[in-house]
DRENTI-821157 format. One line per field, with one value per residue: residue number from 0; residue in one letter; chain; z, x, y of N, C-alpha, C in turn. Coordinates in Angstrom, 2 decimals. Example, Ala and Ser with C-alpha at 12.3 -4.5 7.8 and 13.67 -1.06 7.14 Angstrom:
// DRENTI-821157
resi 0_1
resn A_S
chain A_A
n_z 7.80_7.08
n_x 13.19_12.85
n_y -5.69_-2.25
ca_z 7.80_7.14
ca_x 12.30_13.67
ca_y -4.50_-1.06
c_z 7.80_7.87
c_x 13.20_12.90
c_y -3.30_0.03
// end
This chain:
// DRENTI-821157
resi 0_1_2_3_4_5_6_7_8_9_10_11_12_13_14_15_16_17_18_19_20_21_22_23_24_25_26_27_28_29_30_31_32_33_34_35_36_37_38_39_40_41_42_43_44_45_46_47_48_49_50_51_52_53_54_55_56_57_58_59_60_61_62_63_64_65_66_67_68_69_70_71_72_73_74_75_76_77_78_79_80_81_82_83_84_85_86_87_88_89_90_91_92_93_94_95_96_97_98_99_100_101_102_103_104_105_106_107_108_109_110_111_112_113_114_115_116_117_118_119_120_121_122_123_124_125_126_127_128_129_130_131_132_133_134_135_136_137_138_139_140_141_142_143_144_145_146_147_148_149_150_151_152_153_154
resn X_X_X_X_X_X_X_X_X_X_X_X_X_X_X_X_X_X_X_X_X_X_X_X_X_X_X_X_X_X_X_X_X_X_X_X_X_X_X_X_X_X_X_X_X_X_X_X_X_X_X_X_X_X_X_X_X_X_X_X_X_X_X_X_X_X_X_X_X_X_X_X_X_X_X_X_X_X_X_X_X_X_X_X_X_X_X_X_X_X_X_X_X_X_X_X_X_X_X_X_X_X_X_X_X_X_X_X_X_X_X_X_X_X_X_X_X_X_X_X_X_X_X_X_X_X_X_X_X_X_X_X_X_X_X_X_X_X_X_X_X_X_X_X_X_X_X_X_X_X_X_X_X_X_X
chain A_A_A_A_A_A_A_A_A_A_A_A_A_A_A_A_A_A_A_A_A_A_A_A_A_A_A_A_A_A_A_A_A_A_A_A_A_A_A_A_A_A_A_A_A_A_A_A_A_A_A_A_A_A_A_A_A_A_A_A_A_A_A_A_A_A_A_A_A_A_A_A_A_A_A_A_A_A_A_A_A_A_A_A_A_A_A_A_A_A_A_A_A_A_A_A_A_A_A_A_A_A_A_A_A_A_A_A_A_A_A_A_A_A_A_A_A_A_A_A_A_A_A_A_A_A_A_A_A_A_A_A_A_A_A_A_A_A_A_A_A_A_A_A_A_A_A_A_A_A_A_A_A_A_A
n_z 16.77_13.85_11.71_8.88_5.48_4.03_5.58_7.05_5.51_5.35_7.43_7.38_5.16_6.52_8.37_6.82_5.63_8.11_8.91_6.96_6.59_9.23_8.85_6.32_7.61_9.61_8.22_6.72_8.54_10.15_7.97_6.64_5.50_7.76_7.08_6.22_8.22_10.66_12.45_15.83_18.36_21.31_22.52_20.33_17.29_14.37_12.25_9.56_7.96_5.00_4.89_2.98_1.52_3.57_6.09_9.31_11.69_15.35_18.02_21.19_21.30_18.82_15.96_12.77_9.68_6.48_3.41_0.69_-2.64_-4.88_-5.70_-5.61_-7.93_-10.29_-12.71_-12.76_-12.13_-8.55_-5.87_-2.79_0.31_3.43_6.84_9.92_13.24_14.07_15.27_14.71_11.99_9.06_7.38_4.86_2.34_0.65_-1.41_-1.08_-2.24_-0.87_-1.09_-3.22_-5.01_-6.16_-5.83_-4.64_-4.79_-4.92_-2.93_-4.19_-2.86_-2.14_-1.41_0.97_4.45_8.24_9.60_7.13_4.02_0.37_-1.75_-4.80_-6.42_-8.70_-9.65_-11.22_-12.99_-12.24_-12.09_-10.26_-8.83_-6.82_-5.19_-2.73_-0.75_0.79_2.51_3.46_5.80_6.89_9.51_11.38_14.28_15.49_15.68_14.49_11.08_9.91_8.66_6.26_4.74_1.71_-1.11_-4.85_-7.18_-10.50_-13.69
n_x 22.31_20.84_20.50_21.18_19.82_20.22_21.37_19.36_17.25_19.39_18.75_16.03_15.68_16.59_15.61_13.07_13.74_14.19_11.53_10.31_11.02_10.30_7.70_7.63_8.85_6.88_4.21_5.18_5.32_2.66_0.86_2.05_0.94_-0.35_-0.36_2.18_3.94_5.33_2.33_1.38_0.45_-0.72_1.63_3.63_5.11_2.90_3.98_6.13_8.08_8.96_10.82_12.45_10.63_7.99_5.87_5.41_3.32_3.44_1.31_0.28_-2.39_-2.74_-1.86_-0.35_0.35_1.75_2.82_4.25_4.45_6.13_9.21_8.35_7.53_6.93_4.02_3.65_1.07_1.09_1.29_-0.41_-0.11_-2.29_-2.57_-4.13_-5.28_-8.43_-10.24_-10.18_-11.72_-11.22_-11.77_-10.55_-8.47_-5.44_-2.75_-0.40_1.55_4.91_7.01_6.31_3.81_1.10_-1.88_-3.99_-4.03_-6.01_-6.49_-7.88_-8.99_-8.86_-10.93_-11.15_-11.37_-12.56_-9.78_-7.74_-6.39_-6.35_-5.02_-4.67_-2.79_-1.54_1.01_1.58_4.32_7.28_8.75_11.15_13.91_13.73_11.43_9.02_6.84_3.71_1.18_-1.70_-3.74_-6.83_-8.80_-11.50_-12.83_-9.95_-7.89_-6.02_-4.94_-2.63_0.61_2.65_5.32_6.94_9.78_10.00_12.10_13.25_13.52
n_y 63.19_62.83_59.44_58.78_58.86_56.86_54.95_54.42_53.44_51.03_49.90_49.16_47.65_44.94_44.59_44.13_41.53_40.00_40.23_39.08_36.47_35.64_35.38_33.61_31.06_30.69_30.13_28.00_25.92_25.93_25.45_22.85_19.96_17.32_14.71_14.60_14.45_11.93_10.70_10.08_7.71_7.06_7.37_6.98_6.22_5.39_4.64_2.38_0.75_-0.80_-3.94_-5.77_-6.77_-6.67_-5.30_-4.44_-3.53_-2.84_-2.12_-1.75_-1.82_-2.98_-5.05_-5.00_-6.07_-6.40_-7.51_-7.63_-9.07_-9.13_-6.58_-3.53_-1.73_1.33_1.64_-1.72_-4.05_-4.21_-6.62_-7.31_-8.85_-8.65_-8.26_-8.30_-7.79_-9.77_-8.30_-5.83_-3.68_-3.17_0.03_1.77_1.63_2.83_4.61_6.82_9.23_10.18_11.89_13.21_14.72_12.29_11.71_10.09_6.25_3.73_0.67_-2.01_-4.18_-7.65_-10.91_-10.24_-11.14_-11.22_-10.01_-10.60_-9.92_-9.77_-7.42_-4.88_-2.82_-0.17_1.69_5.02_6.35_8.61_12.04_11.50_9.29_8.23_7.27_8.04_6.29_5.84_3.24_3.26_3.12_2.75_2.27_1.07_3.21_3.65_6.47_7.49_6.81_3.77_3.86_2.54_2.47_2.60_2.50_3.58_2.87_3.76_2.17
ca_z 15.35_13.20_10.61_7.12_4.37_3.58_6.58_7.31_4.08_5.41_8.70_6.87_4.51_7.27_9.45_6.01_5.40_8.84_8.97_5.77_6.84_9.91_8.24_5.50_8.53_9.96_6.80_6.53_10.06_10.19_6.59_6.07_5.90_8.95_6.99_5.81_9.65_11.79_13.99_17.13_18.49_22.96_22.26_19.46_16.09_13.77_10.77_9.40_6.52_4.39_4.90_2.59_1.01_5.08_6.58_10.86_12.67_16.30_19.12_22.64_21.06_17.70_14.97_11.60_8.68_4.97_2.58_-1.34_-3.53_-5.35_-5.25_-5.81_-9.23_-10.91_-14.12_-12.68_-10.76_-7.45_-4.94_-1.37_1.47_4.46_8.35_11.01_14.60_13.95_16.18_13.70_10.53_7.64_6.44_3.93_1.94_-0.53_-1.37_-1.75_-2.54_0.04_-1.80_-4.72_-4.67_-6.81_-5.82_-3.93_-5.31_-4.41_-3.06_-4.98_-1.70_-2.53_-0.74_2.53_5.75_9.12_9.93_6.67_3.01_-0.53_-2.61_-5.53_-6.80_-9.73_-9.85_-12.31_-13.08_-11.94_-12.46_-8.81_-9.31_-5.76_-4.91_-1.50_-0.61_2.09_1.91_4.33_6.15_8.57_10.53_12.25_16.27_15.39_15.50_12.85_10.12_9.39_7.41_5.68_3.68_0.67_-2.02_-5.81_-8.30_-11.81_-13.85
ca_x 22.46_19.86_20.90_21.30_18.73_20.94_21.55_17.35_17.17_19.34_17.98_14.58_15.72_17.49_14.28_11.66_13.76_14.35_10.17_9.61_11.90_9.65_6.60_7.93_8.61_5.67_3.19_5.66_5.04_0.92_1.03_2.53_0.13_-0.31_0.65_4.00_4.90_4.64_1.38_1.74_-0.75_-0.09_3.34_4.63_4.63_1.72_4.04_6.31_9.09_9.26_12.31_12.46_9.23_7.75_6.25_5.15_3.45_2.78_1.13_-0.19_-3.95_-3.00_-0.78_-1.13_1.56_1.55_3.74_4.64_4.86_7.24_9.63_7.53_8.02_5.90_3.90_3.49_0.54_1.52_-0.12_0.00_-1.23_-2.71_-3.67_-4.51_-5.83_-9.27_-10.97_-10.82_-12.53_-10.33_-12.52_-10.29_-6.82_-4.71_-1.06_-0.05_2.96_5.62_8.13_5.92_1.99_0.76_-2.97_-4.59_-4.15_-6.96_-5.97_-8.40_-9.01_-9.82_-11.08_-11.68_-12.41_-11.62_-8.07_-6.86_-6.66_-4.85_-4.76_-3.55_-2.64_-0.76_1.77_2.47_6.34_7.63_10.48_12.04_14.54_13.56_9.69_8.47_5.52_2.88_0.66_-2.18_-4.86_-7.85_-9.19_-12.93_-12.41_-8.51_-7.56_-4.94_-4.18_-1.38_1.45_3.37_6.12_8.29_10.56_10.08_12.87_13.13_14.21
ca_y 63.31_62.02_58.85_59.37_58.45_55.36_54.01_53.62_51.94_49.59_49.31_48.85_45.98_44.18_44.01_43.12_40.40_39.20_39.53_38.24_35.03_34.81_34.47_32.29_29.96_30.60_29.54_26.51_25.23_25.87_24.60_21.55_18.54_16.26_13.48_14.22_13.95_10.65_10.59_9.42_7.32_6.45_8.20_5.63_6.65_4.57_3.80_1.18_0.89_-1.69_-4.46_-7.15_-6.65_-6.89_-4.34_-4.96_-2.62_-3.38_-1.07_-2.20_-1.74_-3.83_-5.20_-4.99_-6.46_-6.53_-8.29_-7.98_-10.24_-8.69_-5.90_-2.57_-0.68_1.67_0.90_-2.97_-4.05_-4.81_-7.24_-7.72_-9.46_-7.65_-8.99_-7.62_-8.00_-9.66_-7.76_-4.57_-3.36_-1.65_1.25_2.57_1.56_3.50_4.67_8.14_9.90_11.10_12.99_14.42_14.56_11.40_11.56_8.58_5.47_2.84_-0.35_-3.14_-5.80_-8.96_-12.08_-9.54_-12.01_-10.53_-9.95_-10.71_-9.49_-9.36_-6.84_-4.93_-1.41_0.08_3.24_5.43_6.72_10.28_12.27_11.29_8.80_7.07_7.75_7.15_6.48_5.46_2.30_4.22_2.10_3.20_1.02_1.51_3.01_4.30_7.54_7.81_5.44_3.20_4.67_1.60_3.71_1.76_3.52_2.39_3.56_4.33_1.19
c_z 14.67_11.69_9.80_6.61_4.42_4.50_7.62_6.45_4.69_6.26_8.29_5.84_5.28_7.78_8.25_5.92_7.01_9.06_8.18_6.09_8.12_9.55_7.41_6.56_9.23_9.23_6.63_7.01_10.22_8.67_6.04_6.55_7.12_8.56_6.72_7.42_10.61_12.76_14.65_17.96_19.81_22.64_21.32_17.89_15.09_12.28_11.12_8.44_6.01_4.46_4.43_2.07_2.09_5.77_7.82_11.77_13.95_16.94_20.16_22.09_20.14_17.10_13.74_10.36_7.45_4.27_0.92_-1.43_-4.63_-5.29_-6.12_-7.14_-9.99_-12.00_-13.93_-11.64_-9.86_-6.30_-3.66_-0.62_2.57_5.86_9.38_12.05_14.10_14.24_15.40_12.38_9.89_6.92_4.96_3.52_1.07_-0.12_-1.46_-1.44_-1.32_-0.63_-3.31_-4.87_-6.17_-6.87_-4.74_-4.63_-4.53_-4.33_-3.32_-3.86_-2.33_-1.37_0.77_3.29_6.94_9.53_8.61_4.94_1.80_-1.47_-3.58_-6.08_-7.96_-9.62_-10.87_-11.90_-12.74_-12.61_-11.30_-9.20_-8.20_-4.83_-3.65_-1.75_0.73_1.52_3.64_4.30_7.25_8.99_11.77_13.60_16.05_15.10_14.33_12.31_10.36_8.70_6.72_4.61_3.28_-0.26_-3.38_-6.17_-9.44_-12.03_-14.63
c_x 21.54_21.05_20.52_20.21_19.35_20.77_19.71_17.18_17.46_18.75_16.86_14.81_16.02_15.91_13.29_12.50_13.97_12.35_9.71_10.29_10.95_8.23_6.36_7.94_7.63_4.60_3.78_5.25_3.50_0.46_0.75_1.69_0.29_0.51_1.54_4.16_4.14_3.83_1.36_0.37_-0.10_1.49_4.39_4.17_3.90_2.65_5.15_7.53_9.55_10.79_12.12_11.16_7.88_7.94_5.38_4.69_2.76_2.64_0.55_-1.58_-4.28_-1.68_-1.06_0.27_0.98_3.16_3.57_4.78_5.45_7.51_8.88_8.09_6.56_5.74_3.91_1.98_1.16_0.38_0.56_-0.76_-1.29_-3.12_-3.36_-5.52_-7.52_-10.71_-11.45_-11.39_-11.51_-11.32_-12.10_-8.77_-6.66_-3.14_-1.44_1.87_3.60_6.38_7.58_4.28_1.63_-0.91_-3.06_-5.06_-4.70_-6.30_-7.09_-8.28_-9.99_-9.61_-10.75_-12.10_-11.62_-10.44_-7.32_-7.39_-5.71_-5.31_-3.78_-3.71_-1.28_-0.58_2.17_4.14_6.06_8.97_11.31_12.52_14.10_12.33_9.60_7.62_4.66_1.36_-0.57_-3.64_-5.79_-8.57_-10.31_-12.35_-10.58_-8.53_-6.64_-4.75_-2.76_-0.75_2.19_4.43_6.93_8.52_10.28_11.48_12.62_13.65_15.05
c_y 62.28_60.95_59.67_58.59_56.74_54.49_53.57_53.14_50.53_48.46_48.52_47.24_44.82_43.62_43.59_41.95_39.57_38.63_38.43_36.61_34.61_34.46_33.39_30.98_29.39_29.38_28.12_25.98_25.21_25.09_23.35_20.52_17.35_14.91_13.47_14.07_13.07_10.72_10.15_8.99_6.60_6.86_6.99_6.36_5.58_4.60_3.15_1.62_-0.49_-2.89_-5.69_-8.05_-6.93_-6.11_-4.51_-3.76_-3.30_-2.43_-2.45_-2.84_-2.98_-4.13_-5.21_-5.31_-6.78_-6.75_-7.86_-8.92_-10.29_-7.49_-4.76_-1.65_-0.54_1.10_-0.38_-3.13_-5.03_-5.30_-7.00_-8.06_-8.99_-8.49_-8.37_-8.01_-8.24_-9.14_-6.29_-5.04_-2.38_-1.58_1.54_2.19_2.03_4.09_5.79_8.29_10.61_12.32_13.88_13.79_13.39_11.13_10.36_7.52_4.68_1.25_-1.25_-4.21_-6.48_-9.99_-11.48_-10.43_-11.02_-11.00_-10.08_-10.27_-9.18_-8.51_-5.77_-3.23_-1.23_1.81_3.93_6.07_8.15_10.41_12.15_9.56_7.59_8.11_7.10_7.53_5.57_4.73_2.79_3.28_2.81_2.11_1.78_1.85_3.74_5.58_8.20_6.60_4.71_3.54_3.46_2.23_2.51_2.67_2.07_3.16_3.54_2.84_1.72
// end
């Protein structure tokens, strides 16, 4: 006995949305930017999180730590001091946005000698009440950057 009209309808909606749900997943997963997820560099992940305005990253290869000098809020400029294994070269520093695209904010180094360095950057405000974000370093010869992630808030 052949189905009814109806009942291939439903068959038919059942299976576009189960497709349409696997491509949505799909496109997500090939998609989504490298950097929203932790790169792993000798099977360790290459970032950090801020504790107490002190943020420490160490691998086998290197170490690398940066400090505030005060607690991070947009709309202020903020400084910090930078050092690292004198043996490298930082290419390239800037912040960007985790939780909502902010652009690439330039970090301003001053008084650059090797291993060590302070500088300063300024955030604008969002509408996210508690902004993360990633304080993103390359370093000559490294494969992936440094991620340094701190949260500002709203005042």
């Amino acid at each position: 006995m052949k189905p009814s009209f109806q009942a291939r309808m439903s068959l038919s909606i059942v299976i576009l949305v189960i497709i349409s749900a696997g491509v949505m997943l799909s496109r997500h997963y090939l998609l989504t930017p490298a950097g929203k997820q932790p790169p792993v560099i000798n099977g360790l992940g290459n970032q950090c999180e801020f504790v107490n305005l002190v943020c420490t990253f160490g691998g086998s290869a290197f170490s690398v730590r940066a400090e505030f000098h005060q607690v991070p809020r947009p709309e202020e400029q903020l400084w910090l001091d930078l050092s690292w294994e004198p043996n490298l070269e930082l290419e390239r520093a800037w912040v960007e946005g985790v939780n909502m695209f902010m652009g690439r904010v330039p970090l301003m180094l001053e008084g650059a000698r090797p291993g060590v360095a302070s500088g300063w950057f300024m955030l604008g405000s969002c509408s996210e009440p508690a902004m993360q974000w990633h304080l993103v370093l390359h370093f000559k010869g490294q494969a992936e950057p440094v991620l340094m992630q701190f949260t500002t808030r709203q005042h």
